[in-house]
N, C-alpha and C positions, 0 to 999 in steps of 0.2 A: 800318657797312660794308654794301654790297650783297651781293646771294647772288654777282654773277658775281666780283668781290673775292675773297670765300670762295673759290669754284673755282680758282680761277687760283693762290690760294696754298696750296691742296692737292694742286694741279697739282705745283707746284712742290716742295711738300714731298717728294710721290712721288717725282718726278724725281731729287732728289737721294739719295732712299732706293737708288732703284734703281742710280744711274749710284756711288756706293758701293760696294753690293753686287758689281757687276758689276769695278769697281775692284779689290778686294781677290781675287776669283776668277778675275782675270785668270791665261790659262796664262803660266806661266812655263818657260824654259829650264833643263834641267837641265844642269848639265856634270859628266860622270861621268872623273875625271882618274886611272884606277886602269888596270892590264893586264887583258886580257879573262880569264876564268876559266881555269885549266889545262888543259891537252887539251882547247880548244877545236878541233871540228872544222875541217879546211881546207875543203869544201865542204858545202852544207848548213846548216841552224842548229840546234843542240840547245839544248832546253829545260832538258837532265839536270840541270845547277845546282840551275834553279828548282825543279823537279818535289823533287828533295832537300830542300830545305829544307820544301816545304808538308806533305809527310811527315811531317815533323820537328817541324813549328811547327804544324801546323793540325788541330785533333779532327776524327774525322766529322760533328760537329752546326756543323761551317763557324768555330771559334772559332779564333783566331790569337792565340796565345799569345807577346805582344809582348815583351813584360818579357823573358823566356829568350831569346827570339832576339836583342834587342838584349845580352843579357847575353854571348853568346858573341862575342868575337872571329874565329875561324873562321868562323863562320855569317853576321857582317855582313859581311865580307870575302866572301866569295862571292857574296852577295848583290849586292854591288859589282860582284865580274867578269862576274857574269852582265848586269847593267845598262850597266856598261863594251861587254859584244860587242853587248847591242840598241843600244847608241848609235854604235857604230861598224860595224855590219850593219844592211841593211833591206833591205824590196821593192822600195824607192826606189832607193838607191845601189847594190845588188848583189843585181840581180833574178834571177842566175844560183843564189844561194843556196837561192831561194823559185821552184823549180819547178813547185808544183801550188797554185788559189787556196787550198786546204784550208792549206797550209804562209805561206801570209802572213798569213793568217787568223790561225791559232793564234800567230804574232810578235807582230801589232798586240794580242790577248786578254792573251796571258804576258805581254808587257811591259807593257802599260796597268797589271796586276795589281801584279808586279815593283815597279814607278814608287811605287805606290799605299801600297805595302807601306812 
């Protein structure tokens, strides 16, 4: 085999490495089918859910203590409503909620985390 043979099938090989890679990390849609967390505000977005549980679930040295949290009932269930009102609130569809950029900001942060979690 020639060297440019060799390239082309390393070419190739990458190619498929990456378009893989890239496959499997594709985002995907989440559908959150639960009611938004209790006393959720009517204007505005609160975080308070979230912010509860990372108290709850996360050491000062950033550790998230998964095991307990998925262990509680309550806790994933909130977790839920909280995810439930980011996916049926945003910047996007109810820009009235997210009156300063500081407040869309910290949606797009909390929820990314939320999501992640």
């Amino acid at each position: 085999m020639t060297k440019t043979l060799i390239a082309i099938g390393v070419l190739l090989v990458l190619a498929l490495v990456a378009a893989s890679f890239f496959w499997v990390n594709r985002p995907r849609r989440v559908i959150v089918d639960v009611p938004v967390v209790a006393g959720f505000p009517e204007q505005g977005f609160s975080h308070e859910a979230f912010e509860e549980l990372l108290c709850d679930y996360v050491t000062p040295a950033g550790q998230v203590d998964y095991d307990r949290w998925h262990a509680s009932a309550h806790s994933v269930s909130q977790l839920d409503g909280y995810l439930a009102a980011v996916s049926k609130y945003s910047p996007d569809n109810t820009p009235d909620r997210f009156p300063e950029r500081n407040d869309a900001l910290a949606y797009w942060m909390y929820g990314y985390n939320a999501y992640v979690i």
